[in-house]
C-alpha positions in Angstrom: 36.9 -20.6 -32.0 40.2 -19.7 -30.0 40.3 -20.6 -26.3 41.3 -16.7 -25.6 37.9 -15.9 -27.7 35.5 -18.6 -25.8 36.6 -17.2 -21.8 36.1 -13.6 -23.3 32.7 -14.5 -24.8 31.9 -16.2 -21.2 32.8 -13.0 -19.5 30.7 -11.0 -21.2 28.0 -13.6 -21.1 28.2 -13.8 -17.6 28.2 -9.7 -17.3 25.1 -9.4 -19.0 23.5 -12.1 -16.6 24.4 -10.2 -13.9 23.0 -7.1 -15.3 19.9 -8.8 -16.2 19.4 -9.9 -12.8 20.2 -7.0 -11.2 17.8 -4.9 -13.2 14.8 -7.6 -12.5 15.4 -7.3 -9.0 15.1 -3.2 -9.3 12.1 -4.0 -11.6 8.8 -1.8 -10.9 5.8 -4.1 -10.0 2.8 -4.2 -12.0 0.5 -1.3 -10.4 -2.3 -3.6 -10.3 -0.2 -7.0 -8.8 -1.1 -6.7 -5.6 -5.2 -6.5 -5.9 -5.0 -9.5 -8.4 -5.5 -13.4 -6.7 -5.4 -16.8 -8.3 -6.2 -20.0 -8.1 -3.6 -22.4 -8.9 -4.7 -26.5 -9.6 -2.0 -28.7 -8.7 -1.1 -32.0 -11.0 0.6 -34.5 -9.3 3.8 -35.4 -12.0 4.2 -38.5 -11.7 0.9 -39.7 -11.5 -1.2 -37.5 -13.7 -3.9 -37.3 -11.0 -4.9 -34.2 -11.0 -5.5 -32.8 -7.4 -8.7 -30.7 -6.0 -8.0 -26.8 -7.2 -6.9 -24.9 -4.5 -8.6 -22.3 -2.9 -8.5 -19.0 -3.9 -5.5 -17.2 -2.3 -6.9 -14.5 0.2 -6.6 -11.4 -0.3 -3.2 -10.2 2.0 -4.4 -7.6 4.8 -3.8 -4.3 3.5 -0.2 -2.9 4.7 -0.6 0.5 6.6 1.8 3.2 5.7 3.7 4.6 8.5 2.6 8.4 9.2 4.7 11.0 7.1 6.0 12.4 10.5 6.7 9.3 12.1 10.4 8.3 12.4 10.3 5.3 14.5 12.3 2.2 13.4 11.1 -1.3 13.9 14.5 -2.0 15.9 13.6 1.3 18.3 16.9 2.8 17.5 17.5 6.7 16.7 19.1 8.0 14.0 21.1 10.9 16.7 22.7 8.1 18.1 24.7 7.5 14.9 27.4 9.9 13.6 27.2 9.1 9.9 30.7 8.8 7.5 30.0 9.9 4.5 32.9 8.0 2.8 31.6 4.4 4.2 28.2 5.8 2.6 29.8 6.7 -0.5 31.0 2.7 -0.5 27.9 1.7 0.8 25.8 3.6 -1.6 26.9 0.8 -4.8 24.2 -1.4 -3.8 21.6 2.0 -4.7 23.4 2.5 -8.0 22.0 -0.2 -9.2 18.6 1.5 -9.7 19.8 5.0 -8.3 21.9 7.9 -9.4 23.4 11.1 -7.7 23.4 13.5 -10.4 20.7 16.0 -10.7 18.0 14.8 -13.4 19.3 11.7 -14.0 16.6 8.7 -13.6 17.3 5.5 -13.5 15.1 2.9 -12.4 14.8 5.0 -9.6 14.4 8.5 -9.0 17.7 10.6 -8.6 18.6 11.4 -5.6 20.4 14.4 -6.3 19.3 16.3 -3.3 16.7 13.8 -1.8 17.5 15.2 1.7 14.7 17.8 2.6 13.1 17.1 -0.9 9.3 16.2 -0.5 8.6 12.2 -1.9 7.6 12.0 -5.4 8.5 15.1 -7.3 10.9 14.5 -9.7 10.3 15.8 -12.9 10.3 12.7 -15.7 10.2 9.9 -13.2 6.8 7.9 -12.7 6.7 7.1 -9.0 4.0 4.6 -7.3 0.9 6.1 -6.0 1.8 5.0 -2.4 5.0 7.2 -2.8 3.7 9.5 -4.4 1.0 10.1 -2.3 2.6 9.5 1.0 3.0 13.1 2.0 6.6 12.3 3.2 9.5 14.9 3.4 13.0 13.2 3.2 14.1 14.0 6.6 17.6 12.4 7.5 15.3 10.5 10.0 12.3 9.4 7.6 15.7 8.3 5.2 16.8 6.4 8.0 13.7 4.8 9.0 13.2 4.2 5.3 16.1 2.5 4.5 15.5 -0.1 7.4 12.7 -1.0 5.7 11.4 0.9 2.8 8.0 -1.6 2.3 7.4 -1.3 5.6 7.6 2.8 5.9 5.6 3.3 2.1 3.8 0.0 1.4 2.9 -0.1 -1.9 6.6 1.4 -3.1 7.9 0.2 -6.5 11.1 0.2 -4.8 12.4 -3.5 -4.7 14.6 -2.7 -1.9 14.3 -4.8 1.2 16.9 -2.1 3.5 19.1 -2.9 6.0 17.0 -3.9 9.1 20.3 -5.3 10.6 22.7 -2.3 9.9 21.4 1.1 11.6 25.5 2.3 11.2 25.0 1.9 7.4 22.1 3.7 7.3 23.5 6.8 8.9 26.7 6.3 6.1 24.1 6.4 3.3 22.6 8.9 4.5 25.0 10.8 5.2 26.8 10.7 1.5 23.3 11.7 0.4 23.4 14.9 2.3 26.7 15.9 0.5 25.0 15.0 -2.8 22.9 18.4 -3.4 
């Protein structure tokens, strides 16, 4: 093999990775993952003891959804106290292309969000959203979005969405949101 041919063979090798990786972190969980426990028995490696099983894991206190109507963020800021850019949003929107597109009826691993502002949760045709989504009775108001994005778990527990927001960044929020709005 050529030198020229082994770094482009590691490029594309390493672009795939990436891909790979990004698309696990997208991945939809297993509907039942959360109601299933396990018991783990730990062997010591160097030793071959084996040591006492462990105990089953308890069973993680049920997460309860945020009500549809409530927009309050775990920081206690507002959404009308940021002016969203949509440009920054547009910028700011590659980390949701991952698993997200723009265009009307196009699903990725996510939902298009061709027009998400206003849209009631869950009703794309062709896309297979999570009971607790589906179920949550939320409208995409541009302050459910921006409670949402903060922390999407928190807002819809249950959500397929892999997505751990940006608790830190209420400006970025409004610039997502407000590329979003221009997206119908």
């Amino acid at each position: 093999m050529q030198v020229g041919s082994i770094t482009r063979f590691s490029r594309v090798s390493f672009g795939v990775a990436c891909a790979a990786l990004a698309l696990a972190a997208c991945a939809k969980k297993a509907d039942n993952e959360e109601a299933s426990t396990t018991t783990t028995t730990t062997t010591a490696a160097t030793t071959n003891e084996a040591a006492p099983a462990a105990a089953p894991a308890a069973a993680p206190a049920a997460a309860t959804a945020v009500a549809a109507d409530n927009t309050d963020t775990v920081a206690g800021v507002k959404f009308a106290s940021y002016t969203g850019d949509a440009k920054k949003g547009e910028a700011d929107f590659i980390t949701c292309k991952t698993c997200h597109a723009v265009e009307a009826g196009v699903n990725k691993i996510g939902p298009s969000l061709h027009g998400v502002v206003g849209r009631k949760a869950g009703e794309i045709a062709g896309y297979t959203y999570s009971a607790a989504n589906k179920n949550s009775g939320i409208t995409w108001t541009e302050e459910k979005l921006f409670q949402y994005l903060e922390n999407p778990q928190r807002v819809v527990p249950g959500t397929k969405m892999s997505f751990a927001g940006w608790p830190n960044d209420p400006q970025k929020r409004a610039d997502v949101i407000a590329y979003l709005k221009t997206q119908s």
